[in-house]
C-alpha positions, 0 to 999 in steps of 0.5 A: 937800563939807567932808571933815572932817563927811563923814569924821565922820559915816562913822567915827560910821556905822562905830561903829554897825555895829561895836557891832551886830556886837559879842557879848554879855557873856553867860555865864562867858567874859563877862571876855574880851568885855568886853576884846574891846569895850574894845580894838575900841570905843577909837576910832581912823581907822576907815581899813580899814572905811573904804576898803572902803566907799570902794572898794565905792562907786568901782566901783558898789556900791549896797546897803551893807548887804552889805559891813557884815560885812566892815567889822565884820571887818576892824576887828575882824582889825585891832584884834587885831593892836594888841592883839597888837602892844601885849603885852610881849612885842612892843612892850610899849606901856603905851598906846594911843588916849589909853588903858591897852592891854588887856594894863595893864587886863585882864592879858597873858594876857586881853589875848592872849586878847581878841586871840585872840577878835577874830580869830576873832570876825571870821572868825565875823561876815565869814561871815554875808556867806555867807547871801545866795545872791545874793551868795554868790560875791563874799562867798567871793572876799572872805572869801578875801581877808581869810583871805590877807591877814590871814595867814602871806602878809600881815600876820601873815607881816609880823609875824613878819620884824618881830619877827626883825630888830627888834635888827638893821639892814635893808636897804630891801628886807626893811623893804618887805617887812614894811611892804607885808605887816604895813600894807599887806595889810590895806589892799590887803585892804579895796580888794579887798573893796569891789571885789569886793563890787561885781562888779568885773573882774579888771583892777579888782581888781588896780588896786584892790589897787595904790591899797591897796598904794600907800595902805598903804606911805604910811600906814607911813611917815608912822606913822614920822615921827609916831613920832619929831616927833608930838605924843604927846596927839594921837597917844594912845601915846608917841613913840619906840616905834620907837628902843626898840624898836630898830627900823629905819624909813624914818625911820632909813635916809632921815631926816624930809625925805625919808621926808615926800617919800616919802609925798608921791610914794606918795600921789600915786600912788595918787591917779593910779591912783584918776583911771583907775577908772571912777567918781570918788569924791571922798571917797576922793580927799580922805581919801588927801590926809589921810593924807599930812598926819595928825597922829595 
């Protein structure tokens, strides 16, 4: 398998079901979706709807087409959150994907808007997972996970501990915290969903949320390291949004070298964990693997 094409044509798979899921720009509130389009359609990792795919396959599921809209979802639940996350009043970032942020382009307040849109839109298309009875107890299951995980327990809650220590120092502990709720949760969120869209047991669900914790906390780590050596044009935003921003990182409490072997130890844990499941996926084994060494 050459992981680099595979990983192409699922991200461009991805983008087709994002833009079929998309509202139209129709009517006097047309502005605000046109901002939505502009934040979702920026490009990026694709990582989420990504791993629910991944995981959905690593338990058996089949029939694609009934985890699409929680792939739109999640991206959508996600996008809002850096649309959020870029606004003056958070980190006040100018860009983002190699482009003006939402808030430059359309205004702060059409920039909180769009988010608000996007976070609600997703709710709006996950729920069409609702209209196949066959599937309705799983489809429930996983809405109520990506409600949870996307909320006050997960990544909003993250959130809101990040904004109130952003000026002071932490201990690992509380940055852990953020990190598994702020990243993490939404990762967690997207195995559990694959999971449970492919009738998986409770023991299966658990592990699956264990691979996503372990992948979330890796991702974060290395977004810090990225953040103080990355290269600022294949990253798409500028580097030191952390020092800023005041911010305390992995970075800050353990340095480069041992933050990068950090990353290293999280993501071949996870690895172990994905060799327990049932059924190999070698796709999701080579795109941890390519998280530890992204550059962007």
């Amino acid at each position: 398998m050459e992981f680099n094409i595979e990983l192409q044509n699922r991200v461009q798979e991805i983008e087709k079901i994002l833009k079929q899921y998309l509202p139209q720009e129709v009517g006097f509130q047309k502005t605000v979706v046109e901002a939505m389009e502009y934040s979702l359609m920026a490009g990026g990792k694709r990582l989420r709807p990504l791993l629910i795919w991944e995981s959905y396959r690593l338990f058996g599921g089949k029939n694609k087409t009934e985890i699409e809209p929680f792939m739109a979802a999640m991206e959508m639940i996600h996008t809002y959150s850096l649309v959020h996350d870029d606004l003056p009043a958070m980190d006040d970032d100018m860009y983002r994907r190699g482009r003006k942020t939402t808030h430059v382009v359309y205004g702060e307040a059409m920039g909180i808007l769009a988010g608000d849109g996007l976070l609600n839109y997703g709710f709006e298309v996950a729920s069409q997972a609702f209209l196949d009875v066959t599937t309705l107890k799983k489809a429930t299951q996983a809405f109520m996970v990506l409600a949870r995980k996307a909320g006050i327990y997960g990544m909003i809650g993250g959130q809101a501990v990040d904004v109130e220590n952003c000026d002071r120092p932490m201990e690992k502990d509380k940055l852990d915290f953020i990190y598994q709720l702020k990243t993490g949760a939404l990762i967690e969120a997207s195995m559990m969903i694959g999971a449970i869209m492919a009738d998986c047991t409770d023991a299966q669900l658990k592990k699956a949320e264990e691979i996503g914790k372990k992948i979330g906390l890796a991702f974060q780590i290395q977004d810090d390291i990225l953040d103080v050596i990355g290269d600022e044009a294949e990253i798409g935003k500028p580097l030191h949004s952390d020092e800023k921003n005041h911010k305390t990182t992995y970075v800050t409490i353990f340095g480069i070298e041992k933050a990068k072997s950090l990353v290293e130890q999280l993501s071949t844990e996870a690895l172990d964990a994905l060799h327990t499941c049932p059924q190999e996926n070698v796709f999701l084994e080579a795109l941890i693997q390519y998280l530890i060494y992204r550059k962007k």
